[in-house]
BASE-924416 format. One record per residue (C-alpha): residue number from 1; residue in one letter; y, x, z. Coordinates in Angstrom, 3 decimals, always signed. Layout:
REM residues N
NUM; a; Y; X; Z
...
This chain:
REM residues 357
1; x; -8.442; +16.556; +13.961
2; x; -7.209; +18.766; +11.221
3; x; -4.849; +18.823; +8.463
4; x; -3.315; +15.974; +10.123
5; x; +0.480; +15.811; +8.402
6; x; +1.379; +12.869; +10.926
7; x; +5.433; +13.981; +10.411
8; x; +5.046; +12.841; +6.415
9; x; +2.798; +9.851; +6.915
10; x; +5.884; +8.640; +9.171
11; x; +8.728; +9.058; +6.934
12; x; +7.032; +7.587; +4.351
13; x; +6.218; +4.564; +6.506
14; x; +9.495; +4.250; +8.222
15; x; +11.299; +4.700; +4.273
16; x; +12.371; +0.924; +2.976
17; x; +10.955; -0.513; -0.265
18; x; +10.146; -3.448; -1.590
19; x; +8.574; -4.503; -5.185
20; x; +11.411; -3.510; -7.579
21; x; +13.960; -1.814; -5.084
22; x; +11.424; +1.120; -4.526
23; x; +14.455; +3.747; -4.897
24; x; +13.952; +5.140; -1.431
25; x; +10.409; +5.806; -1.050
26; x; +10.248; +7.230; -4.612
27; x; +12.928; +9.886; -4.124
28; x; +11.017; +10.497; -0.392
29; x; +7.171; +11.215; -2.579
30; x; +8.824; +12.862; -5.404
31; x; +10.252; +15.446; -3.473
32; x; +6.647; +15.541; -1.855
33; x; +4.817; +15.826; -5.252
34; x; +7.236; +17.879; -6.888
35; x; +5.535; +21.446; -5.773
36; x; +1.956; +19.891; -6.203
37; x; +2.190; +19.064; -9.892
38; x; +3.174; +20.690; -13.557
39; x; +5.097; +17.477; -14.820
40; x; +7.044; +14.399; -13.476
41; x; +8.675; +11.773; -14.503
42; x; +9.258; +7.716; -14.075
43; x; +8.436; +4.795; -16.323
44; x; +10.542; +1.543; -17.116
45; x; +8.848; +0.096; -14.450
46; x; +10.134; +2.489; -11.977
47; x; +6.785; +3.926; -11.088
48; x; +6.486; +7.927; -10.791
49; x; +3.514; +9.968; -12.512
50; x; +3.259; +13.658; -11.690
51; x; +0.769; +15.091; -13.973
52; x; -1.825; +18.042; -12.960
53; x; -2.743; +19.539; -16.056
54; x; -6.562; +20.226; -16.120
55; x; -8.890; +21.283; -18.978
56; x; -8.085; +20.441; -22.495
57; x; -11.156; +18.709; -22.886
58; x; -11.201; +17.227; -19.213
59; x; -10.923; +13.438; -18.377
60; x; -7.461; +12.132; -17.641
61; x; -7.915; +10.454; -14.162
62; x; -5.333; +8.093; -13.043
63; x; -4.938; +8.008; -9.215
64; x; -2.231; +4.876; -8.064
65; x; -1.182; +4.138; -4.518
66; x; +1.237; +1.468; -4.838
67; x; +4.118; +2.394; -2.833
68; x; +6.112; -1.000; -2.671
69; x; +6.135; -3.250; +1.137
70; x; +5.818; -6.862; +1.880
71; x; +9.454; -7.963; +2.515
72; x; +12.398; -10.533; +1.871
73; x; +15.014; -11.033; -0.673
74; x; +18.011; -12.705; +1.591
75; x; +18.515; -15.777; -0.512
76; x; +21.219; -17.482; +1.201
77; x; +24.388; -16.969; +3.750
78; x; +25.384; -19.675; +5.285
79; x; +28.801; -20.571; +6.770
80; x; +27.811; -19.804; +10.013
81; x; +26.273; -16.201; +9.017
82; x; +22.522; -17.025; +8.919
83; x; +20.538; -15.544; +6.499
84; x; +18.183; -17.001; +4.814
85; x; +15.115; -15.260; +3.094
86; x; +13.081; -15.193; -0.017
87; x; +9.145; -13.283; +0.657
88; x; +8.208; -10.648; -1.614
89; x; +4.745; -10.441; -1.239
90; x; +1.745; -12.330; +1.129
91; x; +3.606; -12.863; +4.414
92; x; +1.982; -15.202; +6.719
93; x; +4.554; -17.181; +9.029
94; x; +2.910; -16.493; +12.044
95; x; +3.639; -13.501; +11.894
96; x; +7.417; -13.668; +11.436
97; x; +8.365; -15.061; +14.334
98; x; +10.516; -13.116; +16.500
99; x; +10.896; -9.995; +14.570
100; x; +13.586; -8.060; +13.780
101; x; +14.619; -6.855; +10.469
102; x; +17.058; -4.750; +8.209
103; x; +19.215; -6.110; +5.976
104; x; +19.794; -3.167; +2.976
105; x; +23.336; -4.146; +1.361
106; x; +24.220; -3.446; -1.716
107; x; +27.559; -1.631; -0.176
108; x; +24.726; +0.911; +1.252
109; x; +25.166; -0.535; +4.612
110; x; +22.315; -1.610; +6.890
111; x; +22.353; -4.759; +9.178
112; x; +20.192; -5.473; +11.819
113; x; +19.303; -8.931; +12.783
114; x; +16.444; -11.012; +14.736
115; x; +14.233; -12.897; +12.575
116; x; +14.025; -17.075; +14.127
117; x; +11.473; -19.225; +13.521
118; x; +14.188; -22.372; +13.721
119; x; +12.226; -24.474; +16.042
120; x; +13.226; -25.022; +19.718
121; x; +12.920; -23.039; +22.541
122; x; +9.471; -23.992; +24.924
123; x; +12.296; -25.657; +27.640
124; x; +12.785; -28.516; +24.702
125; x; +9.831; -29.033; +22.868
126; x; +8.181; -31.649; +22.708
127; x; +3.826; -31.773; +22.493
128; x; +4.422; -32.397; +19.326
129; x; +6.583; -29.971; +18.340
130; x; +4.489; -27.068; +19.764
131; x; +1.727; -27.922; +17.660
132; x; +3.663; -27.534; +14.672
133; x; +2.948; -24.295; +13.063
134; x; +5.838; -21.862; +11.817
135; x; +7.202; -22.378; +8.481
136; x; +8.750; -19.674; +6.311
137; x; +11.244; -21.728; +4.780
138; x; +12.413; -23.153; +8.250
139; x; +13.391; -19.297; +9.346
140; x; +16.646; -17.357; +9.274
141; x; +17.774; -14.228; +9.810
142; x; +20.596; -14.094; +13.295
143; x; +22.900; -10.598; +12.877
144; x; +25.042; -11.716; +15.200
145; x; +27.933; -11.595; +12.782
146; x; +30.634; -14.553; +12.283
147; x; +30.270; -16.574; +8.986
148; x; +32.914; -14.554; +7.239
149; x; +31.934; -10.995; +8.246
150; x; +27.869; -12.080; +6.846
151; x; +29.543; -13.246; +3.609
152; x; +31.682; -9.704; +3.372
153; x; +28.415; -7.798; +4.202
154; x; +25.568; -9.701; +2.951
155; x; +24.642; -10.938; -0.844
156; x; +21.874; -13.007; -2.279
157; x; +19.247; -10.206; -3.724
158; x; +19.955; -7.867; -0.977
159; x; +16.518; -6.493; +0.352
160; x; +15.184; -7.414; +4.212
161; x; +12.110; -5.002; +5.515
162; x; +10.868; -5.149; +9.417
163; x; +12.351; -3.068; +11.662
164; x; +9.351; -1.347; +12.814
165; x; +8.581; +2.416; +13.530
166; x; +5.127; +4.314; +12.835
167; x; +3.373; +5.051; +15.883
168; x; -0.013; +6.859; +16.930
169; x; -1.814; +4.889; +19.400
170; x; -4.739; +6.464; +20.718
171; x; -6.866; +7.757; +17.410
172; x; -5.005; +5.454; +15.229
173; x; -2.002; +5.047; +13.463
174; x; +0.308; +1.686; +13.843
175; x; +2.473; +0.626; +11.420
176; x; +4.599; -2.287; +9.677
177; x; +3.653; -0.354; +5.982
178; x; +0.384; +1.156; +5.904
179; x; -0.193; -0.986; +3.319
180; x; +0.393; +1.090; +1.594
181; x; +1.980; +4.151; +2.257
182; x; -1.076; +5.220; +3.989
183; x; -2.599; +5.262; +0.424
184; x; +0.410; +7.531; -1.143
185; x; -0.040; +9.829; +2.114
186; x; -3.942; +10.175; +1.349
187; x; -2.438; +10.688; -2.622
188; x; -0.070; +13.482; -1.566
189; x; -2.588; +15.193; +0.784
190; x; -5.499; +15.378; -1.718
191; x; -3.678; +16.781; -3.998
192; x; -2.357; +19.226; -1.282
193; x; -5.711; +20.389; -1.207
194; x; -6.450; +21.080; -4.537
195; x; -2.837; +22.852; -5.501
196; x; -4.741; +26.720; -5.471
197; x; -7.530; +24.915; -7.132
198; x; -8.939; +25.020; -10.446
199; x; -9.461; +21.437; -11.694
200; x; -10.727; +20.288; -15.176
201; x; -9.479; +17.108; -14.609
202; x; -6.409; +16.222; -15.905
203; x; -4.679; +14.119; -12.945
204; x; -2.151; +11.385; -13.212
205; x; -1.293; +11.054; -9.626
206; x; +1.061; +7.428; -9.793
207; x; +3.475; +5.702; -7.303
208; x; +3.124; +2.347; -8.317
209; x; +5.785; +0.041; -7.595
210; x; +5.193; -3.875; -7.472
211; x; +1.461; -4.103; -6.771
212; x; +2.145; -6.840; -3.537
213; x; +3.896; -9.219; -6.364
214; x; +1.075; -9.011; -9.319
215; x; -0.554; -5.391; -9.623
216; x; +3.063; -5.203; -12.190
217; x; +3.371; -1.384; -12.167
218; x; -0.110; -0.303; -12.408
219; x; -0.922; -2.229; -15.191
220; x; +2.053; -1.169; -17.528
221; x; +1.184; +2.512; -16.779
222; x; -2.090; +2.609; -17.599
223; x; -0.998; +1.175; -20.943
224; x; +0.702; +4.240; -21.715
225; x; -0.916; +6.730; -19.881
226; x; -4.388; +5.461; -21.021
227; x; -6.317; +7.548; -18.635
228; x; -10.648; +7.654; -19.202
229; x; -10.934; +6.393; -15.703
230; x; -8.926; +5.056; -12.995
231; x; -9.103; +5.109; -9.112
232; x; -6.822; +2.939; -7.058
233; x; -6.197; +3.684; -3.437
234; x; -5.205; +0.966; -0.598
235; x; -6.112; -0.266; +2.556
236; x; -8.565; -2.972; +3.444
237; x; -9.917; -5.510; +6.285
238; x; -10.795; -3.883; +9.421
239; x; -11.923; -7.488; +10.787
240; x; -13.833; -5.344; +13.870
241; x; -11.769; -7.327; +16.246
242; x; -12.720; -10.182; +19.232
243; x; -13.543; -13.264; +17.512
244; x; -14.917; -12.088; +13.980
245; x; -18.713; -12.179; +13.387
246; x; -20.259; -9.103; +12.459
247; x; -21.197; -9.811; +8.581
248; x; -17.892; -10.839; +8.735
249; x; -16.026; -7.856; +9.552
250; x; -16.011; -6.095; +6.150
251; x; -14.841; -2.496; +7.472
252; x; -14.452; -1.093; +10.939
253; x; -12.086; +1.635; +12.364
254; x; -13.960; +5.025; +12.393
255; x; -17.045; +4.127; +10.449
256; x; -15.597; +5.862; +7.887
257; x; -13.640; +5.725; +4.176
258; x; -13.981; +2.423; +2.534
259; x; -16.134; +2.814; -1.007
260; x; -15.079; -0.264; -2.783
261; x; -17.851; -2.741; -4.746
262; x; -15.704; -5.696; -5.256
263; x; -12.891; -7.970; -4.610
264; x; -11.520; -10.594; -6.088
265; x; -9.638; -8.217; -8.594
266; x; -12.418; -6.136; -10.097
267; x; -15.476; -5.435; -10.025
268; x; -15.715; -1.476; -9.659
269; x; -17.394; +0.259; -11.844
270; x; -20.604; +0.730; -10.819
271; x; -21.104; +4.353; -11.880
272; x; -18.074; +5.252; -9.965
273; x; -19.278; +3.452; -6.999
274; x; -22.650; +6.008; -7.136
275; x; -20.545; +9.179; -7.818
276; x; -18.102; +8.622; -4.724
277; x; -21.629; +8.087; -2.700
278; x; -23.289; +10.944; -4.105
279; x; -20.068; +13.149; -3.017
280; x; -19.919; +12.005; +0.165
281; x; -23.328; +12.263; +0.693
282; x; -23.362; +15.990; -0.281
283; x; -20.846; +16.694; +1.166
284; x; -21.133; +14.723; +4.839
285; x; -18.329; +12.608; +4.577
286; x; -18.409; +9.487; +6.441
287; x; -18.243; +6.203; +4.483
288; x; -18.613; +2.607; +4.327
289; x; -19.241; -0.098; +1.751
290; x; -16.955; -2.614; +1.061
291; x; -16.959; -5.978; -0.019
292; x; -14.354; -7.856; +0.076
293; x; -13.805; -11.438; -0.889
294; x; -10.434; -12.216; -1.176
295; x; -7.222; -9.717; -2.412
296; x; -6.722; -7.085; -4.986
297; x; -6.359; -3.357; -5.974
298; x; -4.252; -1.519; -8.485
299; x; -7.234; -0.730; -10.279
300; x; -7.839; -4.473; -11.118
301; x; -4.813; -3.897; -13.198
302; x; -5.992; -0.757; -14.537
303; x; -9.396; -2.168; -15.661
304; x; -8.046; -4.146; -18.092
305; x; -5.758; -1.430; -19.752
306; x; -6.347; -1.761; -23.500
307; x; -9.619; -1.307; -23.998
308; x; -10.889; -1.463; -20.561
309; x; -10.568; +1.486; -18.299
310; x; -13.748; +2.339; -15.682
311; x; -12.391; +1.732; -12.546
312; x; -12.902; +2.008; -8.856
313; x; -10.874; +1.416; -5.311
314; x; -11.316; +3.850; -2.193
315; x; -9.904; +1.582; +1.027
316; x; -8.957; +3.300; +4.055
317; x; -10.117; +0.187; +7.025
318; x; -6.751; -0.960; +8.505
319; x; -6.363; -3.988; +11.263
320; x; -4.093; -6.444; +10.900
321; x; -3.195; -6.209; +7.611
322; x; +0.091; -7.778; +6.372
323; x; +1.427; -7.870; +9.947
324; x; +4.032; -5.195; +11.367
325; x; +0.934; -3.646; +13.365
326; x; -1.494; -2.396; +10.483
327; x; -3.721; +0.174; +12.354
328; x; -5.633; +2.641; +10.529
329; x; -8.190; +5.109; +12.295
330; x; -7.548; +9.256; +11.697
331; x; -10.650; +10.020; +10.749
332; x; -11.081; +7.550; +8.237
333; x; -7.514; +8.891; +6.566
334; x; -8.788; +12.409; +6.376
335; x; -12.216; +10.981; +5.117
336; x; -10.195; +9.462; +2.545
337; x; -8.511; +12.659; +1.588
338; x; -11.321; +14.982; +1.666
339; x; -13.274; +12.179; -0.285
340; x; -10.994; +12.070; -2.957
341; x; -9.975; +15.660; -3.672
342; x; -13.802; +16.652; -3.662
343; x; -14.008; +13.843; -6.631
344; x; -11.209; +15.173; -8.489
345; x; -12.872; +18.570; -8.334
346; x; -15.939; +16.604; -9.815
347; x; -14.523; +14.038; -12.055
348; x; -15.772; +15.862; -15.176
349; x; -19.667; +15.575; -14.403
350; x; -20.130; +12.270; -15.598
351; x; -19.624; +10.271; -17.708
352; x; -19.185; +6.509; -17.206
353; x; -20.231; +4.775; -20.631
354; x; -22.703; +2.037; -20.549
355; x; -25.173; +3.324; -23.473
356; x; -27.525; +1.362; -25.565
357; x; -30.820; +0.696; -24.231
């Protein structure tokens, strides 16, 4: 391993955000981005562009990692100090249960508390009731705190993430927010490799905010940055686990970065697709095709900018995605970054019209 910034990918993991309270995290990748750009700034939206400035004649590229988590809302305190929760984003009750979380109040304080599924304990149940799977709007939050105390601390709209570290495990990463902080980590590191570089590409390197609620911040700005092609970065389906047949498993750990074709947001600009292969054939980076049938990208949002923008996703293959255990392989990261910094370098080459016949 090389070039392996482990201490960043953490903080940026272990930093709370999600879709529309992405204060945190943006202040933690500004201050990353800050050295590696000529301009910066952020949109209504809240999402932050740092601009590269390339040749006057050179393509304006739009990169966007979405930087926003799966997480809660607390919607409710009860008198008895349970909190109850409102998703933000595709969480699948199953794997809620028995967690614990943070509770981010609006006073700045932080309260812990241990996520409940609100069914009995195994010494009570019933057959029947242990075939009953979890359900979201059944769970609450437990700080421990009397009814009052909650009510002092605690507020409808105050934002709940999982109380989860990053951790290497073996030659992988493990954490609760690789989706997709991973992506702004590959984002930040590319263009760490390119800052002595000369680069005729004009880069728009985005933190998106709100891409786990509706693709919301990519889409607004590519409206006004209008860039001549767009490249979204995220994680997708390792499925390389016991159980899942092998045309089934759509990426596995190590083969490799993830060259998107389709999912069920866009389909990606076939062009693109061949240029990213090309690349990575020239220049031995391992790779893998992906096709994925079911979840989006930021680019799907950026396709549709205007006019139409071409448009293409590199994945990094992550395990358990949506869980608190995503698990990403190191040498697919790095593939990822050394991928994507050798395309900036060559973004200018082509050109991704479709021509008349």
């Amino acid at each position: 391993m090389t070039d392996w910034n482990f201490a960043l990918l953490k903080r940026l993991c272990e930093t709370p955000g999600v879709p529309s309270r992405e204060e945190a995290i943006r202040k933690v990748i500004a201050d990353e981005l800050k050295p590696l750009c000529d301009e910066m700034h952020t949109d209504t939206m809240g999402s932050l562009v740092a601009f590269k400035k390339g040749a006057s004649d050179g393509p304006r590229v739009m990169i966007a990692a979405h930087m926003d988590e799966i997480g809660f809302f607390v919607r409710h305190v009860d008198k008895s100090g349970f909190v109850r929760l409102q998703t933000v984003g595709g969480w699948d009750p199953r794997n809620m249960v028995a967690q614990r979380v943070l509770i981010h109040c609006a006073n700045g304080d932080v309260v812990r508390g241990a996520l409940m599924a609100g069914t009995k304990p195994p010494h009570l149940q019933t057959a029947d009731d242990a075939n009953k799977p979890p359900r979201i709007d059944a769970m609450y939050v437990d700080t421990g705190l009397s009814g009052e105390r909650a009510k002092e601390l605690i507020e409808p709209g105050d934002m709940v993430t999982m109380d989860r570290t990053c951790e290497e495990l073996g030659d992988t990463v493990c954490s609760k927010t690789l989706d997709n902080r991973l992506s702004v980590f590959i984002m930040i590191e590319a263009l760490r490799k390119l800052k002595k570089e000369s680069v005729k590409a004009n880069v728009l390197a985005v933190a998106t905010t709100q891409e786990e609620v509706g693709l919301r911040g990519a889409t607004t700005a590519a409206f006004a940055l209008q860039p001549d092609i767009g490249i979204a970065l995220d994680v997708t389906l390792a499925m390389d686990i016991p159980g899942s047949a092998e045309p089934d498993q759509i990426t596995t750990l190590g083969g490799g970065a993830a060259i998107k074709i389709v999912d069920s947001s866009l389909i990606c600009h076939p062009k693109l697709v061949r240029h990213f292969r090309d690349l990575a054939d020239a220049n031995k980076i391992k790779y893998q095709l992906e096709l994925l049938p079911r979840g989006g990208t930021d680019a799907g949002g950026i396709q549709r900018s205007r006019g139409g923008v071409p448009s293409f996703t590199l994945s990094v293959p992550t395990r358990y995605v949506h869980t608190v255990n995503e698990m990403a392989h190191r040498d697919d990261i790095i593939a990822a970054i050394d991928l994507l910094a050798i395309y900036l370098k060559d973004a200018h080459s082509r050109r991704y019209d479709y021509p008349l016949d």
